[in-house]
N, CA, C and O atoms as a GROMACS GRO file, in nm:
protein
  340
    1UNK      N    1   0.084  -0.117   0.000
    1UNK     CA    2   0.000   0.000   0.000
    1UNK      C    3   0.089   0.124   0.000
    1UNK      O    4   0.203   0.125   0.046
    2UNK      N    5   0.022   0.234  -0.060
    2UNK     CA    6   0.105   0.333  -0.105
    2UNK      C    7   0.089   0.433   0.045
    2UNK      O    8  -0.003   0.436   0.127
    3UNK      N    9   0.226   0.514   0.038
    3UNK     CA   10   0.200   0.586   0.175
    3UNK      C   11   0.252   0.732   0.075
    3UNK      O   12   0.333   0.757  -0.013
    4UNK      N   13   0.136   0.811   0.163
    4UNK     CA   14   0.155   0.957   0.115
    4UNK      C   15   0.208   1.045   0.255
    4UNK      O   16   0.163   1.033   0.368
    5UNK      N   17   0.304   1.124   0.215
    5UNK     CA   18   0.328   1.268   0.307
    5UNK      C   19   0.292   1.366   0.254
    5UNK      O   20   0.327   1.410   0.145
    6UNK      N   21   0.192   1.426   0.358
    6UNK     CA   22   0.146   1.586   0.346
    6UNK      C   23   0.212   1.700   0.411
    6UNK      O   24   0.240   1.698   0.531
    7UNK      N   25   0.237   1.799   0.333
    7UNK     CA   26   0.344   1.899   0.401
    7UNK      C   27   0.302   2.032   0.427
    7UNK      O   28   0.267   2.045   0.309
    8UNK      N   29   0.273   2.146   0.478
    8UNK     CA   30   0.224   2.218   0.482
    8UNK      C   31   0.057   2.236   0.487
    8UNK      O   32  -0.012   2.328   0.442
    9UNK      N   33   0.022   2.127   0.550
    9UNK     CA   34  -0.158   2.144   0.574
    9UNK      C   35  -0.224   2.272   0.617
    9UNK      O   36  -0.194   2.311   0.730
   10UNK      N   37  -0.310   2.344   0.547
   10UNK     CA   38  -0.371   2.427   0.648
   10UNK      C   39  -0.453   2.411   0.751
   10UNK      O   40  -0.544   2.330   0.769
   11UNK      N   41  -0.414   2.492   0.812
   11UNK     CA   42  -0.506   2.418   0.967
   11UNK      C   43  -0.619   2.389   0.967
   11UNK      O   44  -0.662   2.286   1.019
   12UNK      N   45  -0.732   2.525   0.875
   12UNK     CA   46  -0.858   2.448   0.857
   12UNK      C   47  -0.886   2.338   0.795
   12UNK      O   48  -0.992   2.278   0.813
   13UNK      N   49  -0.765   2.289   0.689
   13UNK     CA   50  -0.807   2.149   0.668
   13UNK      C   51  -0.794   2.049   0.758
   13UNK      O   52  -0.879   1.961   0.774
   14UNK      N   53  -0.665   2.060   0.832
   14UNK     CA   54  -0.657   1.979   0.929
   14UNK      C   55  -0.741   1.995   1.050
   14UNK      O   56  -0.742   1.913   1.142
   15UNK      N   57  -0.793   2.078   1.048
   15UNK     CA   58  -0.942   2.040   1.153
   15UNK      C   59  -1.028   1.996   1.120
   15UNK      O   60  -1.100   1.944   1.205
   16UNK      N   61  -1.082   1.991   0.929
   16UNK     CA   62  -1.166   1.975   0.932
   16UNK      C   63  -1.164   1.778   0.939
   16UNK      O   64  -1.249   1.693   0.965
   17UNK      N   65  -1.004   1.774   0.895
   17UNK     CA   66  -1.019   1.568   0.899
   17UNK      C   67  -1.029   1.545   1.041
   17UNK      O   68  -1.105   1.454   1.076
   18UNK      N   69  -0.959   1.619   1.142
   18UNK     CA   70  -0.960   1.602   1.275
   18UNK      C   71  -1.136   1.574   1.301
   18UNK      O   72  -1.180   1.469   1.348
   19UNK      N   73  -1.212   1.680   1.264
   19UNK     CA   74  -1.368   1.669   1.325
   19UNK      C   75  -1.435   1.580   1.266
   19UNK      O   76  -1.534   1.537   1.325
   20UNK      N   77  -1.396   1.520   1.113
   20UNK     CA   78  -1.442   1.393   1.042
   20UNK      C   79  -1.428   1.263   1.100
   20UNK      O   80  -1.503   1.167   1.117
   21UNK      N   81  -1.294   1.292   1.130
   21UNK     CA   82  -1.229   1.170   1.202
   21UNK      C   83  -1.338   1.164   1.365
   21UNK      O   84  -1.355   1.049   1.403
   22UNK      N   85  -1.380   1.230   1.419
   22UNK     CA   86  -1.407   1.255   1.552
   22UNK      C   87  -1.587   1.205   1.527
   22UNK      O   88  -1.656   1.137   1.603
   23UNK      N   89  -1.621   1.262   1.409
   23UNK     CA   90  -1.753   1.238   1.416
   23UNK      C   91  -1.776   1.098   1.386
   23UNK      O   92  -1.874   1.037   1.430
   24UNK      N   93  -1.671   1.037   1.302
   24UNK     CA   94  -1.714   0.875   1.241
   24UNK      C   95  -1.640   0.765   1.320
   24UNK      O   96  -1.637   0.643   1.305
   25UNK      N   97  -1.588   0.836   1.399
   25UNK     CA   98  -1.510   0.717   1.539
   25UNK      C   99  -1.409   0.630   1.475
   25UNK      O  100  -1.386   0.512   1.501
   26UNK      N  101  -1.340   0.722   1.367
   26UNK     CA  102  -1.211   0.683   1.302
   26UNK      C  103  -1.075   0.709   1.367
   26UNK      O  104  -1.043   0.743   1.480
   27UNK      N  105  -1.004   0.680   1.253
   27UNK     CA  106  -0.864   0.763   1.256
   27UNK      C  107  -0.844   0.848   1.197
   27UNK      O  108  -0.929   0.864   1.110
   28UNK      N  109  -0.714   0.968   1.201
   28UNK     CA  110  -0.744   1.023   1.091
   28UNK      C  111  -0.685   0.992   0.935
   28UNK      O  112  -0.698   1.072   0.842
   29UNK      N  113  -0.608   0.839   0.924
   29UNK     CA  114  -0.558   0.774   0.815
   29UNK      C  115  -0.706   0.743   0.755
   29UNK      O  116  -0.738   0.799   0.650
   30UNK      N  117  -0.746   0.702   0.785
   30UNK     CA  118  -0.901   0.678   0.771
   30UNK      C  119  -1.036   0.766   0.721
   30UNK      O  120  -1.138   0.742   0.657
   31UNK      N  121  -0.980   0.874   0.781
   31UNK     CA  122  -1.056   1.019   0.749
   31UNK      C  123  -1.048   1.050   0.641
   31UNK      O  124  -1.142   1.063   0.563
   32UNK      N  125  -0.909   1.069   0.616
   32UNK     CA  126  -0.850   1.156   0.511
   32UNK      C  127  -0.854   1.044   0.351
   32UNK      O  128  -0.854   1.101   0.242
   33UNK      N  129  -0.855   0.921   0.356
   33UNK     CA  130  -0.872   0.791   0.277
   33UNK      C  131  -1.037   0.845   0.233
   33UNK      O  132  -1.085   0.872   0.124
   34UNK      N  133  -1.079   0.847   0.332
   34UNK     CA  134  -1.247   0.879   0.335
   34UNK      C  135  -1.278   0.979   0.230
   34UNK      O  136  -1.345   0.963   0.127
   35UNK      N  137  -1.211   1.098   0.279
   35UNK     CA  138  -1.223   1.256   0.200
   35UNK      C  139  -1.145   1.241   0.039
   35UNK      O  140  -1.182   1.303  -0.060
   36UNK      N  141  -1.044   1.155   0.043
   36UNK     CA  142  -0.992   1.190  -0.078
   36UNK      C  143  -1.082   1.059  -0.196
   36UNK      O  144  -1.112   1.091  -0.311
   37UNK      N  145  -1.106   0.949  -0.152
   37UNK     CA  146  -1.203   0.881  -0.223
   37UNK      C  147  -1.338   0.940  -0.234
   37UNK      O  148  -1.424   0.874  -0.293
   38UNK      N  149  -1.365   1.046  -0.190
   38UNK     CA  150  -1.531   1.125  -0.196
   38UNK      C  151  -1.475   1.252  -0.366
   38UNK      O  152  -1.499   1.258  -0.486
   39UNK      N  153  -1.414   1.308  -0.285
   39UNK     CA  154  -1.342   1.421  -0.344
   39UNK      C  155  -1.292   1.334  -0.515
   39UNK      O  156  -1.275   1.402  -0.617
   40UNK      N  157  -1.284   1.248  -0.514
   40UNK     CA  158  -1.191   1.165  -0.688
   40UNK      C  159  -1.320   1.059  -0.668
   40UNK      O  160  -1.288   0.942  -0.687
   41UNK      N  161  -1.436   1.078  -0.638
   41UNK     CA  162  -1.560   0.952  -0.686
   41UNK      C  163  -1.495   0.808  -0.716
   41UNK      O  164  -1.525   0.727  -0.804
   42UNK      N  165  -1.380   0.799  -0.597
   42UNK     CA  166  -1.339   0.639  -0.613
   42UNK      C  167  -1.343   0.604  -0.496
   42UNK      O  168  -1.302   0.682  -0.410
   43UNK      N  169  -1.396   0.469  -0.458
   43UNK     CA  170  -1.454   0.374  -0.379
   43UNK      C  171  -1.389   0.274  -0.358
   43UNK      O  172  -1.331   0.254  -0.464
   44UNK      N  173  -1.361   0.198  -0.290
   44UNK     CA  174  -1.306   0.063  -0.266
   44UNK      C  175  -1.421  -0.036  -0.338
   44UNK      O  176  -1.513  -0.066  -0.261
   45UNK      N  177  -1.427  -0.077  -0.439
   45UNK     CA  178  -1.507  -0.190  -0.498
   45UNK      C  179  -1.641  -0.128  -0.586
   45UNK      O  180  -1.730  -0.180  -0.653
   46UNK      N  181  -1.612  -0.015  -0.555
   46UNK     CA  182  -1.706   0.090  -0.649
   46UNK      C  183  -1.704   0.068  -0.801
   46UNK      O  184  -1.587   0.047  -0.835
   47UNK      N  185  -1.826   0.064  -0.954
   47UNK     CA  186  -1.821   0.025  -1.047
   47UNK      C  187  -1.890   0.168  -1.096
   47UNK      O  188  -1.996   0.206  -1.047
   48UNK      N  189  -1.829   0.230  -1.179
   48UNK     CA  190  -1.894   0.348  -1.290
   48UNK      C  191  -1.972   0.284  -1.288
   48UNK      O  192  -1.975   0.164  -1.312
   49UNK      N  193  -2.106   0.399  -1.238
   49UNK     CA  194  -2.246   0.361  -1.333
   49UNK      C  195  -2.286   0.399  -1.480
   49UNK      O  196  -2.336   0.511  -1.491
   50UNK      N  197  -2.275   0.338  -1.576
   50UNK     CA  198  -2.289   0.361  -1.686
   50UNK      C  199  -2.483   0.452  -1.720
   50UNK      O  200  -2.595   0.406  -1.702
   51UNK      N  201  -2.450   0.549  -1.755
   51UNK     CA  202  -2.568   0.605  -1.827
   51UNK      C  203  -2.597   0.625  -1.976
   51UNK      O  204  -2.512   0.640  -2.063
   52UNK      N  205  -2.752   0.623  -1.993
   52UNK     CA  206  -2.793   0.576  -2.132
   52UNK      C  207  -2.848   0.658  -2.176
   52UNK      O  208  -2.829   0.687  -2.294
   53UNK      N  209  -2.950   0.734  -2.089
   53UNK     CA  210  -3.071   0.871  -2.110
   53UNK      C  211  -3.027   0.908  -2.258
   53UNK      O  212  -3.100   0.893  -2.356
   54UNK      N  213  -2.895   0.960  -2.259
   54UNK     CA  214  -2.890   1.056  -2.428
   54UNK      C  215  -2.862   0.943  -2.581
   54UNK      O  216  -2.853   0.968  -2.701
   55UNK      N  217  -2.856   0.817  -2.502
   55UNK     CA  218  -2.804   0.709  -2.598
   55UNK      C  219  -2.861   0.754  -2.732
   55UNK      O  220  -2.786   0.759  -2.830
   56UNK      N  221  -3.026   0.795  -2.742
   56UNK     CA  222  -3.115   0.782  -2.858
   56UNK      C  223  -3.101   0.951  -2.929
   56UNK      O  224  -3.182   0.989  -3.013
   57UNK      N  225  -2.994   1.035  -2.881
   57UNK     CA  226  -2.976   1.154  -2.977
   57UNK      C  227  -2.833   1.120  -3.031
   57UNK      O  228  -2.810   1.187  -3.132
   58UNK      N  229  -2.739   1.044  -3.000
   58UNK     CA  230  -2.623   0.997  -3.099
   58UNK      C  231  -2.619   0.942  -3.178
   58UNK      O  232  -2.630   0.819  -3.186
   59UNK      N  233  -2.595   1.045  -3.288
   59UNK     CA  234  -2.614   1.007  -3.429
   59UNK      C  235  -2.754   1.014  -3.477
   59UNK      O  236  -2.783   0.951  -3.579
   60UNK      N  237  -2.860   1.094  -3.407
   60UNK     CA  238  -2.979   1.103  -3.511
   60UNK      C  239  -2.982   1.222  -3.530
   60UNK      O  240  -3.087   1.275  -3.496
   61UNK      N  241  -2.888   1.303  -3.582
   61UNK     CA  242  -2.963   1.400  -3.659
   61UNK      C  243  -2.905   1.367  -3.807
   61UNK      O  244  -2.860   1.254  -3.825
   62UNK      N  245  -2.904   1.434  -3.885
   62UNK     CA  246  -2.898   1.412  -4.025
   62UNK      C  247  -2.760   1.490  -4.064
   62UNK      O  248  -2.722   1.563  -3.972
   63UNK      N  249  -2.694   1.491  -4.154
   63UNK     CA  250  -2.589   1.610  -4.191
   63UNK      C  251  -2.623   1.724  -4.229
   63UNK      O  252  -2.544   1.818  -4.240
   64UNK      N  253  -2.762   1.729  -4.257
   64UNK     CA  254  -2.849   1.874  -4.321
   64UNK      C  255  -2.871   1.947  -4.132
   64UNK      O  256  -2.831   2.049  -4.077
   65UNK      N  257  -2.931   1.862  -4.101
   65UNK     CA  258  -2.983   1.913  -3.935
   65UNK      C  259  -2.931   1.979  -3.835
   65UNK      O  260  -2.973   2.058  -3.750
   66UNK      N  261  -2.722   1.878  -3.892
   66UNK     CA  262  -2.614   1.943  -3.807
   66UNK      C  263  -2.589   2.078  -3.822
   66UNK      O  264  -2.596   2.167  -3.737
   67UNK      N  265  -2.545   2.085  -3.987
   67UNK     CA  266  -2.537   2.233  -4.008
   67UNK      C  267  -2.630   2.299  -3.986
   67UNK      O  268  -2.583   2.405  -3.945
   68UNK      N  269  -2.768   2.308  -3.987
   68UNK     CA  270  -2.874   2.387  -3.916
   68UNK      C  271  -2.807   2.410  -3.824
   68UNK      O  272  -2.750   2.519  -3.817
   69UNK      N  273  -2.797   2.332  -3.744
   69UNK     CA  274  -2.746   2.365  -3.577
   69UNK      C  275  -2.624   2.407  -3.561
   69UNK      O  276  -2.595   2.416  -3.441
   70UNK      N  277  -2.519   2.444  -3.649
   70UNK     CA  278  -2.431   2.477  -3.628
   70UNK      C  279  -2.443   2.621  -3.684
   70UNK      O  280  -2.375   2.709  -3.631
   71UNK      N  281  -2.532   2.653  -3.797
   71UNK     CA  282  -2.514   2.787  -3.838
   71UNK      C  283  -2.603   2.894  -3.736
   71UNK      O  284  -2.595   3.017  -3.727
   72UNK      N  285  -2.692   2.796  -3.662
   72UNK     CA  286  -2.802   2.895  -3.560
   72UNK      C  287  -2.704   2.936  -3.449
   72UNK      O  288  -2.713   3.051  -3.404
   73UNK      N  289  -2.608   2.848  -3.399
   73UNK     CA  290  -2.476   2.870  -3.295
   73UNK      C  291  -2.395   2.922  -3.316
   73UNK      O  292  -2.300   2.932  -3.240
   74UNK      N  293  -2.407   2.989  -3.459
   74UNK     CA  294  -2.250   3.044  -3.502
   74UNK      C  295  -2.228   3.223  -3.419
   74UNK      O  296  -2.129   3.296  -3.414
   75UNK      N  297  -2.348   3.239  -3.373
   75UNK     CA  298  -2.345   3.407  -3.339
   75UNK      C  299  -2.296   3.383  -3.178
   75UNK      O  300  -2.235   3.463  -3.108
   76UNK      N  301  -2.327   3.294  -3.153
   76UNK     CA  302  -2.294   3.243  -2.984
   76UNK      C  303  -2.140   3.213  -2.955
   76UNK      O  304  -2.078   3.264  -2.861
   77UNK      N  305  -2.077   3.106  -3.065
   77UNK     CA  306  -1.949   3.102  -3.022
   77UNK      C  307  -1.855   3.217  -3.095
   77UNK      O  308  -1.738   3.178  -3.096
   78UNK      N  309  -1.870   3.348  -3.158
   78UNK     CA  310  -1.801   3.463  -3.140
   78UNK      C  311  -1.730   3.526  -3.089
   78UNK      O  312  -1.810   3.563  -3.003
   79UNK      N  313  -1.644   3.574  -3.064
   79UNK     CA  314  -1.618   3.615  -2.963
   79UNK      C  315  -1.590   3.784  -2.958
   79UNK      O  316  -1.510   3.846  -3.028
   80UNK      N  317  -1.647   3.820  -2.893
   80UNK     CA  318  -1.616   3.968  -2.902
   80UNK      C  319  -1.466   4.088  -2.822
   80UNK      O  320  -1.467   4.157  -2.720
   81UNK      N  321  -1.374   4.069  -2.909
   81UNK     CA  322  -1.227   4.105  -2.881
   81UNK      C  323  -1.238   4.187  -2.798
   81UNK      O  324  -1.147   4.196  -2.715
   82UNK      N  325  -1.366   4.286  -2.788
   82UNK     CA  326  -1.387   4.438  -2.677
   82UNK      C  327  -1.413   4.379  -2.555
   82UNK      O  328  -1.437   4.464  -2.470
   83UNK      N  329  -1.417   4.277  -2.518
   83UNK     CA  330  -1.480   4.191  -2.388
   83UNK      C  331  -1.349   4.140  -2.328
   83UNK      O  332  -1.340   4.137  -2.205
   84UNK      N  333  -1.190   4.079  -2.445
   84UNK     CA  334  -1.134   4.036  -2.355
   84UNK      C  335  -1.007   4.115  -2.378
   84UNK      O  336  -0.900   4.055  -2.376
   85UNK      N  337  -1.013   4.253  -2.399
   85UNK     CA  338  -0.880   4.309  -2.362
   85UNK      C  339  -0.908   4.376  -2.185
   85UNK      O  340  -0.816   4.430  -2.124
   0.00000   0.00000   0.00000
């Protein structure tokens, strides 16, 4: 198992694993394992849930339909040079 050193913690973080640790009757190796598998959506034995909802708009529009939709968007992705000096 991999061992990490943390160097310069700020204190409010380190209180806040301290009070994690305190509320779940851990450690704080444990805490902080806790927070950083929440924080990166990885789990010990955890499986991506695969989603489908948009499955049935990939690939149905037509090549006529795209460019519709690309020429109605064309005023949107512009960019106006007076905005980013």
């Amino acid at each position: 198992m991999d061992a990490i050193t943390l160097r310069k913690l700020p204190p409010h973080v380190a209180e806040a694993v301290r009070k994690r640790a305190a509320e779940q009757k851990t450690s704080l190796n444990r805490a902080v394992i806790g927070l950083l598998e929440e924080s990166t959506s990885i789990a010990a034995g955890a499986t991506k849930e695969e989603r489908h909802e948009l499955d049935a708009l990939c690939g149905a529009w037509s090549p006529s339909e795209a460019r519709n939709f690309d020429r109605a968007l064309a005023d949107l992705r512009r960019l106006d040079p007076d905005l980013w000096e």
